[in-house]
N, C-alpha and C positions, 0 to 999 in steps of 0.2 A: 469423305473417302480417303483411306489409307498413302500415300505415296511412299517410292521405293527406290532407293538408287544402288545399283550393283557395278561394282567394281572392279578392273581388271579383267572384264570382257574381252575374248581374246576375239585380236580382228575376223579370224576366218569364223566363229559364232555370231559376231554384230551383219556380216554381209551375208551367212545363209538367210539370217533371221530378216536382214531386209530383204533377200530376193523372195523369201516365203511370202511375205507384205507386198510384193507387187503382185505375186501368182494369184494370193486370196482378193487383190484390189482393196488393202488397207493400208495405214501408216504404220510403219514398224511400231510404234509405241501399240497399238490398236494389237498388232499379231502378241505383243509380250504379252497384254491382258489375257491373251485367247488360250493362247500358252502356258501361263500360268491358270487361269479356270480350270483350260481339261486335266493340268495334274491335279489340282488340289481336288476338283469335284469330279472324277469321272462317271458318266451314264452308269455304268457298269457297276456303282458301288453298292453296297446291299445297306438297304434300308430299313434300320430298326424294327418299323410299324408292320411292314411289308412283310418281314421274318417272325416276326410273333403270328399274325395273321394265318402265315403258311403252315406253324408248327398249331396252332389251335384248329385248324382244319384237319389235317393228319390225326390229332393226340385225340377233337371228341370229332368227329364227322359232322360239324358247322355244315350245314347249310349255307348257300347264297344270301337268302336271306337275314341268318343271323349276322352274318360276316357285315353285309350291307348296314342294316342296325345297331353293329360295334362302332361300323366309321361314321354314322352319323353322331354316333356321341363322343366321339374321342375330340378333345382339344386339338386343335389345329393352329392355335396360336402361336407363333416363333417365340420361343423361347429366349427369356434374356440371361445375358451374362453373369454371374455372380458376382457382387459387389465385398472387397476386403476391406474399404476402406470404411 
């Protein structure tokens, strides 16, 4: 796992961020993780598979069923990184 060090944290952000860590009953380092997730990943982000799915129901009138049938075949495996070297 990645680690992170940020610099020039200014006092009045390191003390919200801890009194936020005692509100949630975590350790500040615990509240940055959580912090950092909900920017990078928000619930709310539109996903790929989701948005094909929605515009292929709209474009031919998919059925549940067919929709169902597309996700069982669709690769679900996490995709890796691209290697340059």
């Amino acid at each position: 796992m990645a680690s992170v060090t940020v610099r020039n944290l200014p006092d009045e952000v390191h003390r919200a961020i801890r009194v936020q860590a005692a509100h949630h009953g975590r350790s500040t380092e615990a509240e940055i993780r959580a912090i950092l997730e909900a920017a990078a990943r928000p619930p709310e982000r539109v996903k790929l598979g989701s948005m094909l799915v929605s515009i292929a129901r709209e474009a031919g009138e998919m059925t549940d069923a067919e929709v169902e049938h597309l996700n069982q075949l669709r690769d679900k495996t996490p995709a890796s990184p691209t290697s340059f070297e």
